[in-house]
N, C-alpha and C positions, 0 to 999 in steps of 0.2 A: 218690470224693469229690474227692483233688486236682485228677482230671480236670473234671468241673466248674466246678470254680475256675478252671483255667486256661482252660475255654472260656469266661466268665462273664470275665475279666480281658479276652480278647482282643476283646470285643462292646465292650467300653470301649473300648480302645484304639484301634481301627480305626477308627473314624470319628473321634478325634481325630486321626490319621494323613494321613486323606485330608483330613481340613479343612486340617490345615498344608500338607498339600502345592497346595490350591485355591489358599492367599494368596499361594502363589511365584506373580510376574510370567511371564506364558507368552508368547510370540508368537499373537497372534488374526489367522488369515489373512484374515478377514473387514474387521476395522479396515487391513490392511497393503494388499491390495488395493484399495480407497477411500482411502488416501492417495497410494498408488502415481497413481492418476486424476487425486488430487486436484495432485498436485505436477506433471502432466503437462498437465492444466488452468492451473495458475499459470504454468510456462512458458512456454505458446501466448499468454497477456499482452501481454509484450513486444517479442518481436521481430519478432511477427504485430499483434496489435489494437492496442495501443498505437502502434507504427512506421505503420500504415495511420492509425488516428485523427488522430494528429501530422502524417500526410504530407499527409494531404486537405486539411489545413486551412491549411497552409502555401503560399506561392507556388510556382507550380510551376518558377522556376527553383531551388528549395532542396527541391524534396523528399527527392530524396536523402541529401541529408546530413540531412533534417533524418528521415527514417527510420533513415537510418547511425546516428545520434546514439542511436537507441533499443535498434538492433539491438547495436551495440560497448558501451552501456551494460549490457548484460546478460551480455554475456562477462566484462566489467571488473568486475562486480557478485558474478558466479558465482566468480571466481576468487577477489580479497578474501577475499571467505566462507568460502571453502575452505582455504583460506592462512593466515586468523589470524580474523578475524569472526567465526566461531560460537564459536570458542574462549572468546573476550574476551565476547561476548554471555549463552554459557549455559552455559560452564562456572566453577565456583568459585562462591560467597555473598558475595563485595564489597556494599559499598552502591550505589556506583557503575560499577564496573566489574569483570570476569572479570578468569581466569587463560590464559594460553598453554599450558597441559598438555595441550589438543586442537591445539596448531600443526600444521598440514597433513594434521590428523584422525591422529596420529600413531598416540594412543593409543582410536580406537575400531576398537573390535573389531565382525567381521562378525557375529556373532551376540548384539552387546550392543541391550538396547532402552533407548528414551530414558526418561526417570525418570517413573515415576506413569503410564507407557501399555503398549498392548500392540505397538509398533511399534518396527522396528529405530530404532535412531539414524542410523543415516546416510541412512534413509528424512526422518525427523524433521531432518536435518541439511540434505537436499537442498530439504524444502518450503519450508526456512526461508529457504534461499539466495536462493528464488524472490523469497520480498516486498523481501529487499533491493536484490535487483535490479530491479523495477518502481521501488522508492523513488526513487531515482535518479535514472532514464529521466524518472520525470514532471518533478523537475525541469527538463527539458530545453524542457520547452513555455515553461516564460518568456523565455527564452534563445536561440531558436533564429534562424538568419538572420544573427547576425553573433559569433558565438562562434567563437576556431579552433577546429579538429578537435584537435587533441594538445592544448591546454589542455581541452577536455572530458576528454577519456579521461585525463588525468592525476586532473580536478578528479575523476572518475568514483570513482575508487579512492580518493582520500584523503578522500571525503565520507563513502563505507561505511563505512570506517574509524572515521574521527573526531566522524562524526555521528550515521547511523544505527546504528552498534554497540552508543555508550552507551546510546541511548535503547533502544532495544531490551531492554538489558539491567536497565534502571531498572524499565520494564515487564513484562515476560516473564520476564525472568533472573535477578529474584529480588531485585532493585535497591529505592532505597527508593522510586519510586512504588506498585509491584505492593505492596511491606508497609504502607505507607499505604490500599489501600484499593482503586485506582481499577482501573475496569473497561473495557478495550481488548480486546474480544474478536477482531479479527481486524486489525486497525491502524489504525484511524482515528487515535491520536495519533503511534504510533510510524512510520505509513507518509505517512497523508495531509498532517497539520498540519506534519510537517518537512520534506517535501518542498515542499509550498505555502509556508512561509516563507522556506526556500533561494531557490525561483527568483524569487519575491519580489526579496531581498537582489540577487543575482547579476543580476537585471534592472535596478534601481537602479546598480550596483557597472559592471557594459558601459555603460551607458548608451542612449539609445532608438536605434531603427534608422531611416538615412536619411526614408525613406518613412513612419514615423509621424504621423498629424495633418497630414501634407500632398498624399499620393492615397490613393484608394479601392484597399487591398490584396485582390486576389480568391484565393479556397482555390482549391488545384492541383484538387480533383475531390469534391466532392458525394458520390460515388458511394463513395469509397473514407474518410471522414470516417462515413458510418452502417455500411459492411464494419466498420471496424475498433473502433466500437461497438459492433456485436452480437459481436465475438470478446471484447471486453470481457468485455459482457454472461455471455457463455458462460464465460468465465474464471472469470466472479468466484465463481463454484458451487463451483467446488473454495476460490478462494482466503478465502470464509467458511464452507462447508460442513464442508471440508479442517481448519478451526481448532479443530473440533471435536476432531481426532484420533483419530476411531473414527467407525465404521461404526454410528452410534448415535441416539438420538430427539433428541442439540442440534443432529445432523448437520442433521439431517431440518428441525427447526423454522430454520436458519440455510440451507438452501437455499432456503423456503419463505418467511423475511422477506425475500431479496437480492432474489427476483423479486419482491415485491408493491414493496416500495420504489422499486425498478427501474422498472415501470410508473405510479408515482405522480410518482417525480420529473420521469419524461419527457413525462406529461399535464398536469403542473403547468407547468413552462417553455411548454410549447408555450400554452397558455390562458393566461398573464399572458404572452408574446408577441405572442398574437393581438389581446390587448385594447388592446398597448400600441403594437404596431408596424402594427396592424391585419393582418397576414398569421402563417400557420405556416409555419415554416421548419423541413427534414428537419434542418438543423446545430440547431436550437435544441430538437426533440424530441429526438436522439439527447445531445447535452448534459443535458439533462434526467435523461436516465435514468443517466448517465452521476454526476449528483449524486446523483439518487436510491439509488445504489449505494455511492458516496461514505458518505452520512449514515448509512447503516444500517450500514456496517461496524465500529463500534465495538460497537455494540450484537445482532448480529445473533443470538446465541446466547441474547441474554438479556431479550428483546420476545417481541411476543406478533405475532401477523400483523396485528392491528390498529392496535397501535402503529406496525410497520411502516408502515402507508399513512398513519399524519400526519407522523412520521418522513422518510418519501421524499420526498411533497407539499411539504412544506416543505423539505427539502435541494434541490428544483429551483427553490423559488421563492430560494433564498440565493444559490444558483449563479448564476441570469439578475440579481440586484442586483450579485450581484458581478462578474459577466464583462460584464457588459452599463453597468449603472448607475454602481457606484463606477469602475470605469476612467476611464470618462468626465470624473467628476465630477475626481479625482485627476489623471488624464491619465499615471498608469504605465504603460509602456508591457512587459507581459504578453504577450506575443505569441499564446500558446495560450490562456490565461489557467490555468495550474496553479495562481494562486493564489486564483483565483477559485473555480474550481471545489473543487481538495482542501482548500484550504488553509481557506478560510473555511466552507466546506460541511462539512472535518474537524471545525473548531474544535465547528461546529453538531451534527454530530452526539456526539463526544464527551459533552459538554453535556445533550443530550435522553438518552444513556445512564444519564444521572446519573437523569433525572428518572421512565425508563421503562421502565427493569431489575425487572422480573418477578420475585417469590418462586417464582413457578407455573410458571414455562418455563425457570429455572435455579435449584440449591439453591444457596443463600449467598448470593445475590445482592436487593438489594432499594434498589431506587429511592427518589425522592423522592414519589411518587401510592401508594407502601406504606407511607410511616409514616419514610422515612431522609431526612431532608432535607443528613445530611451526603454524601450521596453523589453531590451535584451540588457541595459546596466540594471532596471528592478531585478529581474529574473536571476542576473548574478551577482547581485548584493543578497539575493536570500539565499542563492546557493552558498555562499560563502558562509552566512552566517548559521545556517543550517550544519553545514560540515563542523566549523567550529564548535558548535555550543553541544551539537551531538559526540563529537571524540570528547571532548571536557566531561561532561556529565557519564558519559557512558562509563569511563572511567573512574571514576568518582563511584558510581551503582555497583560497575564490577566490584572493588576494593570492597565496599561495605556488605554485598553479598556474600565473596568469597572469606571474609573475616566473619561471620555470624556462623557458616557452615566448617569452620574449620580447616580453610585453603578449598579454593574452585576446582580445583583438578585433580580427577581420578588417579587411585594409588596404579603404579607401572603393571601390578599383575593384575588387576581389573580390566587396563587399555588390550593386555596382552591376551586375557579369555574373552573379551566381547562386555560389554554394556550388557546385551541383551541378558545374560547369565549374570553380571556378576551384580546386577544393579538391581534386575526384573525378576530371576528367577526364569525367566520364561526362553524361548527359543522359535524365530522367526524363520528358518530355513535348518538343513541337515544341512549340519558342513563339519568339515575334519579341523 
């Protein structure tokens, strides 16, 4: 009889045994591996597509430096990060800002995983590094052409820092936008809108370059302007895919809206350029897609594929008013136009997040076209406070960089031989 009981006890017990032991956090080599791609895709971003993007588009006496600009922005980005930035970003519960108990990853351990996944942390630590460092880099497209080289790479580090850290951490890190509400699936506010208002600031702040509004500036190469677009392109699968954090179905639907967006935005620009300028231009499809990727990345985990193609359609057509129309109109002188393209394309897509965030393709999540019309006031209460705290501070990083460097801006015969010579020594193309 006791023996019965006691095998009749252990039929109970045993699957409450193995239940507890299922909800222990395990390592999933399937998620770790697809982020491992994913972080190795984010990467390839900057010192490859973005530096090509930047360089084509630039005069070919500043390619160089103006790829340098991309490539050193991404060491300077990576290191930050490493050093104190993820620390102050995701670790600790501040409203506004982390703790140093992660200073130079001090205290992660090689077999600890990042909170609520199945992935190491310092896998999670290294993806994250990635977007601050793109962050960054894009500012550099307003900028570029008469910035010194050491006031960049100074302003590079205290911008991670002091700009994109907090924000990051307002959003992701547990800050008070993320407990507010709002929804930045892979960085539209924390990557695109603060970078596009930096370079913004910082192109106001230099002032224009010789050559603005008085000759026809031509891009160093055509050729290497849609290269460093489709690495873009190819990047961005990890760097929305990737935000998923596992090997999983928002994976899937978040590579699945970056391309449909991606090819909307870039058909869109290209047809309201063809109608406007009466020609298509390969800069102005590749731009295109280039918004189109832009607008969906706030949203891209939490749309539907169809949402996607008005979403993108419409971030190329924001991108060509803005890189194209308000310049003009304005006469800021943008050089790449980073704020045309992230900055107001960010602002756009952010915004349409609000309105077309899906109950169906994300649980928790639910827009203004499902019945939440507060979830377009979250979305622009961070836009707003995004914009603001990034011109303030950006501002504030310029002054203190360009005052350690002895004024930001290259002497008038340096702008007038090329960066590449007068900075590098070196020379990216033969030109008169």
């Amino acid at each position: 009889m006791s023996k019965r009981i006691l095998l009749s006890l252990a039929a109970v017990v045993a699957p409450m045994t193995v239940f507890a032991q299922d909800t222990t956090p395990t390592l999933n080599t399937g998620d770790t591996a697809w982020l491992l791609i994913s972080t190795a895709l984010v990467a390839l971003m900057t010192p490859a597509g973005l530096a090509l993007f930047y360089g084509g588009l630039t005069q070919s006496k500043n390619v160089l430096n103006t790829m340098g600009m991309s490539f050193v922005a991404f060491c300077v980005g990576i290191l930050v990060w490493v050093i104190a930035g993820y620390s102050l970003a995701f670790e600790g519960g501040g409203d506004y800002i982390g703790t140093l108990d992660a200073f130079l990853l001090k205290s992660v351990g090689v077999n600890d995983l990042a909170d609520g996944t199945s992935i190491p942390k310092l896998l999670f630590i290294a993806f994250q590094g990635t977007f601050a460092a793109i962050a960054v880099a894009i500012v550099s497209g307003s900028i570029i052409e008469r910035i010194k080289y050491s006031t960049w790479i100074i302003f590079s580090a205290l911008w991670v820092l002091a700009v994109y850290v907090p924000i990051a951490h307002w959003v992701w890190g547990g800050g008070f936008l993320s407990q507010d509400g709002e929804l930045d699936f892979a960085g539209g506010t924390v990557i695109h809108i603060s970078a596009g208002i930096a370079g913004l600031v910082v192109s106001y702040m230099l002032g224009k370059r010789k050559t603005h509004g008085v000759e026809e500036v031509r891009p160093s190469s055509i050729k290497l302007v849609v290269l460093g677009a489709a690495l873009l392109w190819f990047g961005w699968f990890g760097f929305n895919g990737g935000s998923a954090l596992g090997a999983n179905g928002q994976a899937a639907l978040a590579v699945v809206t970056t391309m449909v967006a991606a090819c909307a935005g870039g058909m869109s620009w290209l047809f309201f350029e063809w109608f406007e300028e009466k020609r298509p231009t390969l800069i102005g499809t590749a731009s295109g897609a280039v918004s189109g990727l832009v607008a969906i990345t706030p949203g891209a985990g939490y749309v539907s594929a169809g949402d996607a193609l008005i979403i993108g359609f419409l971030g190329g057509i924001v991108g060509y008013l803005g890189a194209v129309k308000l310049k003009k109109i304005i006469g800021y002188d943008d050089t790449l136009d980073a704020f045309g393209v992230h900055g107001l394309v960010g602002i756009f897509g952010a915004i349409a997040t609000g309105v077309f965030a899906n109950p169906s393709m994300a649980e928790g999540v639910k827009g203004a076209l499902y019945g939440n019309p507060g979830q377009v006031s979250a979305q622009l209460v961070a836009v707003g406070v995004t914009i603001v705290f990034s011109a303030v501070a950006t501002a504030v990083v310029y002054k203190v960089s360009a005052l350690l460097t002895g004024g930001g801006r290259v002497h008038e015969e340096a702008e007038d031989t090329g960066l590449d010579h007068a900075i590098h020594g070196e020379k990216g193309f033969d030109y008169n």
